[in-house]
N, C-alpha and C positions, 0 to 999 in steps of 0.2 A: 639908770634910773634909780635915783637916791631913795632908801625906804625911811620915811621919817617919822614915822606910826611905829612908838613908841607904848608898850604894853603897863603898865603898873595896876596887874594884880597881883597886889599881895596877897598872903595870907590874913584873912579876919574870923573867920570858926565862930563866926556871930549864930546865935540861933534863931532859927527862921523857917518857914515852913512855904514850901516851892508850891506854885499854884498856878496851875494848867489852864487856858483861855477855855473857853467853851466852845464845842461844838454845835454849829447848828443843821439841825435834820428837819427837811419836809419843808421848808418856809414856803412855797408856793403854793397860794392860793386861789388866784384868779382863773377863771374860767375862760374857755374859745369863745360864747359870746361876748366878755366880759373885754378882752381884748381885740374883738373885732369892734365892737361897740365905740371903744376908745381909739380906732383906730391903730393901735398897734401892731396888726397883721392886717394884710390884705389878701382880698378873696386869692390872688393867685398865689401868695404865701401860700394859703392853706389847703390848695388845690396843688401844691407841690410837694408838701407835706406829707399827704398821704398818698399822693403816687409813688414817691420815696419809700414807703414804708411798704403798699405795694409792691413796688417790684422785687425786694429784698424776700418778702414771702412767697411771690409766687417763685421768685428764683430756688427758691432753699424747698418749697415742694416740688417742685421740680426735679431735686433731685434725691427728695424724699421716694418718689411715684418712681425712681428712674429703678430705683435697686429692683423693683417687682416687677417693673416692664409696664407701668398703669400712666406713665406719661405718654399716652397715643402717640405724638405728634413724633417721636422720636424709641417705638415700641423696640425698635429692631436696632437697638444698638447699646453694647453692652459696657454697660460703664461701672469701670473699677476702681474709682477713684478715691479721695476721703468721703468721709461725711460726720463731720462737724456744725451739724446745724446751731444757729441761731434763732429758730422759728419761737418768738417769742422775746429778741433784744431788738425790734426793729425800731423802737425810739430812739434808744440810746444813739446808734449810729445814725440816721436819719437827723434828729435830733442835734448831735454835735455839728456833723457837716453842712448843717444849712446855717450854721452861723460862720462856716469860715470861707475865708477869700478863697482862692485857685491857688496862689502862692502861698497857703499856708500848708503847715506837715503835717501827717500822719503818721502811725507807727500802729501796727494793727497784730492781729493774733493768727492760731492756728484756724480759728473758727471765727474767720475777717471778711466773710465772703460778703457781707450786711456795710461794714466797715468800707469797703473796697469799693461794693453798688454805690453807698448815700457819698462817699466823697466824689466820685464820678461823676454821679445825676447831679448834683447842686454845682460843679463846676461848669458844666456844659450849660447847664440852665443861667448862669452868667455870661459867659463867653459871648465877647460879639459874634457878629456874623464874619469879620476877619479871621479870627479866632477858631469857629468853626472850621472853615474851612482849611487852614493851614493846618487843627489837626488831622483832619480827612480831609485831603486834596480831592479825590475820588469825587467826593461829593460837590465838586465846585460849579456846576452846573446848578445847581437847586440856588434856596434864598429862604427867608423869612421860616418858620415853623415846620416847613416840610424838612431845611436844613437841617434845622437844631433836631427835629426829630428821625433822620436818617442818622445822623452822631448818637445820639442816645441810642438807637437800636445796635448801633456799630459798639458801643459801649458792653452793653450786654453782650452783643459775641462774641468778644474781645475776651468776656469776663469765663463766658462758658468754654472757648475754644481752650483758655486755659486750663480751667476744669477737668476737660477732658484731655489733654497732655497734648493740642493743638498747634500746629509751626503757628497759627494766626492768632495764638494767646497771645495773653500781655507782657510772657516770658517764654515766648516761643515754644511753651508745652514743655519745657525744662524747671520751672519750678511748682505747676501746678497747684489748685487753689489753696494750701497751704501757706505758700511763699510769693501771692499775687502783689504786683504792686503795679502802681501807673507813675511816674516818675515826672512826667507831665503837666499832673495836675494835684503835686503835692503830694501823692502816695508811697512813704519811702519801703513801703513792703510790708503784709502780713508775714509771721513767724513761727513755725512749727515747733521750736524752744520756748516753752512757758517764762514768762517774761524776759526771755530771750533782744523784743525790740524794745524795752523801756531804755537801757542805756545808749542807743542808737537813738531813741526819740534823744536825750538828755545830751548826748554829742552834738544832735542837730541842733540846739535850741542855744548849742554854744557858741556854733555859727553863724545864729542868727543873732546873736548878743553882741556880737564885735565887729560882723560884715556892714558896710557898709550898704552894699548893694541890698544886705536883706535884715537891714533893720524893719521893724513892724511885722515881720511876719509872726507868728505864734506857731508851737505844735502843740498836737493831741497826741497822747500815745493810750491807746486802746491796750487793756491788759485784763486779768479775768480775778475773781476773788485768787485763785489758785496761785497765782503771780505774788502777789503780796504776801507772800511766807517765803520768796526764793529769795537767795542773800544777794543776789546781784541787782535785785528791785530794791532790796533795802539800800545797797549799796548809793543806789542811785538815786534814792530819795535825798539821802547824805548829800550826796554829790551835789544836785544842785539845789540845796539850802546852804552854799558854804556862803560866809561871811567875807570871801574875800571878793565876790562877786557886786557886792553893793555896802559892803563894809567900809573902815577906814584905808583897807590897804589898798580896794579897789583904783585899776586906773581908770577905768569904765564903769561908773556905779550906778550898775544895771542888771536886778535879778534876771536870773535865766526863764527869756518867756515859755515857759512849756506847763502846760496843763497836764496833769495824769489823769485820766478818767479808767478810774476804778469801776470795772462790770461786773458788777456780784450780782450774780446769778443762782447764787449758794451751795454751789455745788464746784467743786476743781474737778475732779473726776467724777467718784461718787464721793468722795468725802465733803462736809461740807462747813463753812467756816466755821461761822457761829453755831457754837454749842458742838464743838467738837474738835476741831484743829488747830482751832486758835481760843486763845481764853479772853476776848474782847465781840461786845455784842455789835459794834460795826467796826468793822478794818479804816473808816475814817481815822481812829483815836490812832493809826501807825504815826500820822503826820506829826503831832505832838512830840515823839520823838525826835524829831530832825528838824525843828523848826521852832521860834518861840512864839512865833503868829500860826503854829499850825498847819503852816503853808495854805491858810488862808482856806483851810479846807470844811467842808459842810456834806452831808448826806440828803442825797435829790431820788426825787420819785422817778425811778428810769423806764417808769409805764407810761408817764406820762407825758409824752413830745414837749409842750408847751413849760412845764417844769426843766425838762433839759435844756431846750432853750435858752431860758431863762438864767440858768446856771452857768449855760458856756458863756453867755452875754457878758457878764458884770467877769469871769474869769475873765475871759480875753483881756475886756477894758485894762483890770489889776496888771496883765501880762507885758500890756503894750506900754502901758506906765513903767515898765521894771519892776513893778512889787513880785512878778513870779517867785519861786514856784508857786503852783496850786495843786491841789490835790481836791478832786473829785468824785464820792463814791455814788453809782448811780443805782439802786437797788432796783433788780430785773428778776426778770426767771426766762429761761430754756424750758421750753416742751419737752423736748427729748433728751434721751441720755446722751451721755460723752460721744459716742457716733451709733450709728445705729444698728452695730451688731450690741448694742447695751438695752434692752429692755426697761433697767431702771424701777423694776418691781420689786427689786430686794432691799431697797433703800430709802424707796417714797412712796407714799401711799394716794391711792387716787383722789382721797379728799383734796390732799395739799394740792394737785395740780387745778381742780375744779376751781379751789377760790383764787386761785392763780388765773384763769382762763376766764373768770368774771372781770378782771383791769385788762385784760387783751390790748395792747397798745394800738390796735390797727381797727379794729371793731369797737372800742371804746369812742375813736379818734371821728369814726364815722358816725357814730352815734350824734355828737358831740355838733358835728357840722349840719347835720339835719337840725338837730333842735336849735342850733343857733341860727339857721335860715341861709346858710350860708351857699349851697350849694344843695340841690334837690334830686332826688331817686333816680330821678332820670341821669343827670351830669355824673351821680355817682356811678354807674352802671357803665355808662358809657366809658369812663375814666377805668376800670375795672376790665371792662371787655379790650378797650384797649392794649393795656400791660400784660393783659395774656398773650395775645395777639400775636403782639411784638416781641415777647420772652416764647413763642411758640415758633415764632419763626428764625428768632437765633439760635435756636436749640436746633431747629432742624438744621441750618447750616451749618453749626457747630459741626455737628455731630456728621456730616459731610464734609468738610474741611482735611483738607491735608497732615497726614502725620508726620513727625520730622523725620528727615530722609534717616537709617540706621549710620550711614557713612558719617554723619556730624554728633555722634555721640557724645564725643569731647569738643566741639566746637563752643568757642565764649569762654572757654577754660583760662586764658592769660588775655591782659590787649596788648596791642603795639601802641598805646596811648602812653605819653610823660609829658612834663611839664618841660620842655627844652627852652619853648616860646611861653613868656610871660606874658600873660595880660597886661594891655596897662593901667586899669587900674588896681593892679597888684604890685606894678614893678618900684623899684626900689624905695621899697616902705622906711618911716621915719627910723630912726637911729637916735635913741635919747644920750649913750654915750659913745665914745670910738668903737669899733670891736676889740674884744680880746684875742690878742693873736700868738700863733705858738711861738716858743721860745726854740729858736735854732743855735748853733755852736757856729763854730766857723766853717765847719762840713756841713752846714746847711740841715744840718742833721736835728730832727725833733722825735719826740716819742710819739708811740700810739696811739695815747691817751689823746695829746694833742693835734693828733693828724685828725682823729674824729670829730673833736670839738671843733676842728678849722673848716673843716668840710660842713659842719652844720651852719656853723656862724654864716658862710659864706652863700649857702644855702638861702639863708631865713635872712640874708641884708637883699638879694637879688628877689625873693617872691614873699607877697606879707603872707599869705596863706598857710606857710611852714609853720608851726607851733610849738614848741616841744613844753612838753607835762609830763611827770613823772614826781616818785614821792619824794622829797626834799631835794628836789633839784634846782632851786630859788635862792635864796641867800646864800643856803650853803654848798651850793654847786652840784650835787649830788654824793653819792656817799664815796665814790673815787673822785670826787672833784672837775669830774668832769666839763658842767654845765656851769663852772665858777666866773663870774661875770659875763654874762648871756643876761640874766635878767636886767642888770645895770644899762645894757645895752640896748635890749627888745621891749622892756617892758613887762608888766603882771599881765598881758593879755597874751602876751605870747610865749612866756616863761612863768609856768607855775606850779606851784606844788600843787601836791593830789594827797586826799585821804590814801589810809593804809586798802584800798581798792582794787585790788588788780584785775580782778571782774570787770569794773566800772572803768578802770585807766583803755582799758582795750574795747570795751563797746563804746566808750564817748570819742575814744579814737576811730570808731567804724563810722558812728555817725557824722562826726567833721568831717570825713573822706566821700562820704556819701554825699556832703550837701556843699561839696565844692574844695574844702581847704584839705590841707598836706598835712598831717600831722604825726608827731615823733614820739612816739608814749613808751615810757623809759620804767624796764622793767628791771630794779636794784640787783635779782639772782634771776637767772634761768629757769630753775628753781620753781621760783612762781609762777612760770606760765602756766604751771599746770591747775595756777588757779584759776585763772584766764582762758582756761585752753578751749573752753565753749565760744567765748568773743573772735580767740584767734581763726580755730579750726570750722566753725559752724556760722558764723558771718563773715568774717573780714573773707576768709577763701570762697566763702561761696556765691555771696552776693551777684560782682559779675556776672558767673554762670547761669544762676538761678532765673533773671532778669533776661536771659535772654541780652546779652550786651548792651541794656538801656542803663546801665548803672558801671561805674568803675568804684573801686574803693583805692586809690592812693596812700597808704598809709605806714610807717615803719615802726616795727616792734620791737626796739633795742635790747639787748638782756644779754648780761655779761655770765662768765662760767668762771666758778672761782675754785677748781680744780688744782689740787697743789697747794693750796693754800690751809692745810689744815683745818678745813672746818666742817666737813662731815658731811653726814649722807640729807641733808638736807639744804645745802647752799654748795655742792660741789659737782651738783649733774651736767656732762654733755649732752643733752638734750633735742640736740637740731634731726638727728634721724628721725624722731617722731611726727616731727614738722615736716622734715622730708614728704611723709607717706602721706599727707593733707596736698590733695592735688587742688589748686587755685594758690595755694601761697610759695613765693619765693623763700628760698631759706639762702645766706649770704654769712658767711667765716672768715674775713681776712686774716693773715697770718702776718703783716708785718707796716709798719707807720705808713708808705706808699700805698700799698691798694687798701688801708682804714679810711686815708681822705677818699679816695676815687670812688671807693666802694660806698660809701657814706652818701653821698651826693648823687650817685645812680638810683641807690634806693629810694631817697627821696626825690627822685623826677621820676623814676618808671611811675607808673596809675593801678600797677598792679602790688596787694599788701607784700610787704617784705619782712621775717623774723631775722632782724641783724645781729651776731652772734658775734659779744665781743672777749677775749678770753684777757680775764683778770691778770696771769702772768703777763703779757704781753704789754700790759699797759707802760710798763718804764721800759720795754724796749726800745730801742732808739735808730732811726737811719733816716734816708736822703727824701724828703717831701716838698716838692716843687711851691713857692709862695701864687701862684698864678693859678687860676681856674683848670682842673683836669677833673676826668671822670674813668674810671677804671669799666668797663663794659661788663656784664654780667653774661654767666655762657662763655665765657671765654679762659680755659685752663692756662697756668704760667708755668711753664717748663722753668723750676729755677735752676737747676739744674743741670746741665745735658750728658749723658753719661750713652755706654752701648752693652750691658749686660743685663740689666736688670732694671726695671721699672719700679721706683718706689712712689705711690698714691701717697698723700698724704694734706690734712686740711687745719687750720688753728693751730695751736701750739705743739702739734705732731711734725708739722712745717721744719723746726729748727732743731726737732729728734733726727729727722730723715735722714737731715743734710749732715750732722755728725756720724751717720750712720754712714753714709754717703763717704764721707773721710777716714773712716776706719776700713771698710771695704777697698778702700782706693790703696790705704797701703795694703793690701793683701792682696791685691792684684783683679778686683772685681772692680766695673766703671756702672756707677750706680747714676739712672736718672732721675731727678723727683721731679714731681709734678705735682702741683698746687693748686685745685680744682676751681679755687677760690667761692665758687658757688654748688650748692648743691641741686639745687634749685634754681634755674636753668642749669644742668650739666652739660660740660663738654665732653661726651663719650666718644668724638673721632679723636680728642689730641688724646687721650687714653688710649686708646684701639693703634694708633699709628706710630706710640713709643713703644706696645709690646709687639709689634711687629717687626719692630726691630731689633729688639731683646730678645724675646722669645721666654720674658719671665720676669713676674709680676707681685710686688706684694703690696696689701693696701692697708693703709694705718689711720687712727683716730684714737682721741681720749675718750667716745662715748663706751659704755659698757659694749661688750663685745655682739651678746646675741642681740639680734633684732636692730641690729647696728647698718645704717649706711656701707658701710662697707662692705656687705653683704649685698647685695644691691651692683655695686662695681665689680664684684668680683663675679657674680653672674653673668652682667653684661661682656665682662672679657672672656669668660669662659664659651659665652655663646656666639661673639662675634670673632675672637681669633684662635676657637679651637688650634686649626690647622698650623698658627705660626706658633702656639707653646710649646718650651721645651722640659715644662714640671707645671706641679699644680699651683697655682693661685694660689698663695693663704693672705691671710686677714688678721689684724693686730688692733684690739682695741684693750680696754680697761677689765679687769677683771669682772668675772659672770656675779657681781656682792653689791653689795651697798660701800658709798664712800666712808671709810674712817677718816677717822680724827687723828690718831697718833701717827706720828711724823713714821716712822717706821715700818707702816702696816700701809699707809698711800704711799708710800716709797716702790712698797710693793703689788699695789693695787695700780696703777697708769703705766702705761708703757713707755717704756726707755730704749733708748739708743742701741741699748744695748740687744736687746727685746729683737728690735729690727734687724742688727748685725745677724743675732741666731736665726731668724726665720728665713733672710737670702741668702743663708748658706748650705739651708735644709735642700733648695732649689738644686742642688751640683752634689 
């Protein structure tokens, strides 16, 4: 795909004075009679309205009353769970969700549980009665109201069982109300990490920008004042205001539909924005940075339902047109402190909460419907005794409910899900040019570098879902050149550069995984993941589990080690044992151009995230890579070796230390076998276990620094599974216990050599 968006900015150093759009705050005026009058709500809008806002409050006293034991209906049972209340945001959530479809997203917070109830109640409140029923089968017997309202009560148990760390939660009582999500009706999970899901909302809305199947959806991503000072929010504000998205270069010129709804409640913890953490009097003005429309953003009364409304309304419209992003600030307050061991008397004074508690969103809203005649004392009461009723009687089953057996503790941890079988309408997506394909010799033979890039290409021409992004990975291939004609070939919607992001490169990668595509987020050094390493280790690994197996995340984290390469203790880390120790993610090392294709193309069909580690030296290595579809199996160790005295482990560019180790040994009369683990993550510890049983002696090697090294890990497990057959101890060879230097001299002497190896199987005899 030809790029023909050509740039001529010059330099002109004109003088001129840069001048910022305006924001608007409070624009809603009209009143509940004002819009019943004019028919723009109808009585059973507004009788839904405030059930929503209902049930969110009595749910959240609920579990206010539960800590003191003053919830009767559930006295005798002791709940230890969070408590992040929202008693006092029930518009906002309420509010947003009654203007979106079922098939629209979510992205919710630590304190989502408001968030979680209104996307629920307003989905089931659409749902036909097919609908209904096929989410609750159970229920297929009932019909009309009694239906939708046994689903609704099932909704709240669903919502409490998780609460209470329930097998009949919505995440099987594994990620509990922290990390609730309903996956069914648009909920991609509240979030325990303070703006933790805004770059997951921002992935998902990427999804929805280029899918077919889900064009017109919008998300919402629910985040708290606190959120908007984190650099991965910022990040992702960035992210999707790029101009490549509905700019010249765009293939699809289509902002990214996603709505931010900012919840200032003005307090992050106890600190609170304005007038104190930040030096701007609404967190609206962030948008002005990342956008020259502002992202379209305004400051909305988030006391008042009909105002939010209102706001999500004309958002949405902007979103499903491609004018996105938006940014939403919806000005709230929280009754109570951060949870409710916080008192909140050291920080606020009873006044503030008093003229807070006179806009009451739920007692206001009630107000509002009497004087408008809309509903009277009685319907209200009734509507009221109801939702206790029915939040009285799911607590009590909750809290009866089964807890997960101890035996599945680690159950949901990986899936047997990949993409082997294509959809068809994913399968062999358009091709604007040929592919790029490796360059072989007459030994058939290609490098590294392009074993991977072949394995991708072949990858993303068989399923459109593949995506690969990463920082200059677009015209200029990347910065080893990697990705060098992929986008000619795929196109800017599947080949794109990324802000300097790494935060945002890995949670927009969690959220495409989350809402269906495969995607390849290409991190320049290893290095950086530890900017990332919140996206990596605390979504991409957890989600599955978290969910209770209603969610997979597919996704690969590429990231090269440029070790050897003189360039210092910051672009030279072995870094994969760290990932190692993050149980939910695969960690993948190939050591040589064969298992780079194999290994490359497993990862992106397994469903489970993968950190693929690819080492810089190894790139101009060169040997035999098959032109035809292969896939190298993960879990599966490669004797490269076979030898009978000694057992040498070894993974990455320690692989071609071994085996000259291996030949130095050999003349000295020692028959060394290596083994090449290829993954660390699924490990093969029987073809380990069953070469030193016949050795009787074992050394295991890596480039990463030594302590705290994987290899420690191997060498346990041998020591514990073949005691009886060693004939000396285990030792372990990695990189000096330092940081990487720079002078060639000093990492000469800092990574381990050949040499290194010869000494340590000889210490053995």
């Amino acid at each position: 795909m030809a790029n023909n968006y050509l740039s001529d900015r010059g330099p002109s150093f004109r003088k001129e004075t840069i001048k910022l759009k305006p924001i608007p705050a409070y624009t809603f005026s009209k009143t509940l009679a004002d819009e019943f009058k004019a028919k723009e709500i109808t009585k059973s809008e507004v009788s839904d309205l405030y059930e929503s806002m209902l049930v969110i409050r009595e749910f959240e006293d609920m579990i206010n009353k539960c800590r003191t034991g003053a919830y009767e209906v559930i006295s005798d049972y002791n709940y230890r769970g969070p408590t992040h209340l929202s008693i006092g945001q029930e518009a906002t959530a309420s509010g947003v969700c009654s203007m979106l479809n079922i098939t629209d997203l979510i992205t919710s917070t630590h304190r989502g549980h408001g968030d979680s109830i209104a996307k629920g109640f307003h989905a089931i409140k659409q749902m036909t009665e097919q609908e209904l029923r096929e989410r609750c089968p159970e229920f297929s017997s009932l019909s009309g109201e009694e239906l939708r309202e046994a689903v609704m009560e099932d909704h709240i148990f669903r919502t409490i069982a998780e609460l209470f760390g329930k097998e009949d939660g919505y995440g099987k009582g594994r990620g509990g109300g922290m990390h609730i999500a309903d996956f069914r009706v648009g909920h991609l999970g509240a979030n325990a990490i303070v703006g933790g899901g805004i770059p997951i909302a921002t992935g998902a809305a990427m999804t929805c920008r280029i899918d077919d199947n889900m064009k017109g959806r919008v998300v919402c991503s629910f985040a708290g004042d606190g959120a908007y000072s984190n650099g991965v929010v910022l990040e992702s504000l960035n992210w999707a205001s790029q101009d490549q998205f509905d700019g010249p270069l765009a293939e699809t010129k289509f902002g990214l539909p996603i709505i931010y709804c900012l919840i200032n409640n003005h307090y992050g913890m106890t600190g609170r924005a304005d007038g104190e953490v930040t030096g701007v009097d609404h967190l609206a003005r962030r948008a002005a940075g990342f956008d020259n429309d502002n992202m379209h953003a305004e400051v909305v009364n988030g006391m008042d339902i009909l105002a939010v409304r209102d706001a999500i309304g004309r958002a949405k419209a902007l979103a499903k047109k491609g004018e996105g992003p938006i940014l939403l600030e919806f000005d709230t307050y929280r009754y109570y402190g951060h949870s409710l061991s916080d008192p909140r008397n050291e920080y606020r004074t009873r006044e503030e909460e008093a003229r807070w508690k006179e806009v009451d969103p739920v007692v206001t809203f009630r107000q509002r419907i009497l004087e408008a005649k809309i509903m009277n004392e009685k319907e209200l009461s009734a509507l009221e005794a109801k939702v206790a009723a029915r939040n009285a009687r799911a607590a009590r089953r909750a809290a009866d409910a089964p807890d997960p057996n101890p035996a599945d503790v680690i159950k949901y941890m990986y899936t047997d899900g990949s993409s082997d079988v294509v959809p068809a309408a994913y399968a062999d997506p358009k091709l604007y040019e040929p592919l790029p394909r490796a360059k072989r010799d007459a030994n058939g033979m290609t490098t590294y570098r392009d074993a991977i890039k072949e394995g991708l290409c072949e990858e993303m021409a068989r399923d459109k879902r593949v995506v690969l992004f990463g920082e200059d990975v677009a015209e200029y291939g990347g910065a080893f050149k990697l990705s060098k004609g992929m986008l000619e070939a795929f196109g800017r919607d599947r080949v794109l550069n990324t802000p300097i992001s790494e935060a945002c490169i890995c949670g927009a990668a969690v959220g495409m995984a989350m809402t269906g595509y495969r995607p390849v987020a290409e991190l320049m050094y290893m290095d950086f993941a530890l900017m990332s390493s919140d996206q990596i280790s605390n979504q991409a690994a957890k989600w599955h589990y978290m969910t209770g197996a209603s969610t997979e995340v597919p996704l690969v984290v590429r990231c090269s080690v440029g070790g050897g390469k003189g360039y210092g203790g910051q672009h030279s880390q072995s870094l994969e044992s760290m990932f190692a120790h993050i149980p939910g993610t695969y960690v993948a090392y190939p050591s040589n151009p064969y298992d780079a294709k194999g290994m490359i193309k497993t990862a992106v069909r397994t469903n489970n995230p993968v950190v693929f580690v690819e080492g810089q030296l190894l790139y101009n290595v060169k040997g035999v890579v098959p032109e035809e579809d292969y896939t190298v199996p993960f879990g599966v160790a490669n004797i490269v070796r076979e030898g009978s005295d000694v057992t040498i482990v070894a993974w990455g560019p320690a692989v071609a230390d071994a085996l000259k180790a291996a030949e130095t040994l050999a003349g000295e009369g020692i028959s060394a076998e290596v083994i090449d683990p290829r993954t660390l993550v699924p490990f093969d510890s029987e073809a380990i276990f069953a070469s030193v049983r016949k050795t009787g002696r074992c050394v295991v090697v890596s480039q990463c620094v030594d302590i705290g090294s994987f290899t420690g890990e191997i060498v346990s497990q041998v020591v514990a599974n073949c005691f009886d057959d060693l004939d000396a101890p285990v030792l372990k060879i990695g990189a000096k216990n330092g940081i990487a230097p720079q002078a060639y001299t000093l990492e000469e002497a800092f990574l381990p050599t050949a040499a290194d190896i010869v000494a340590a199987v000889k210490k053995l005899y």
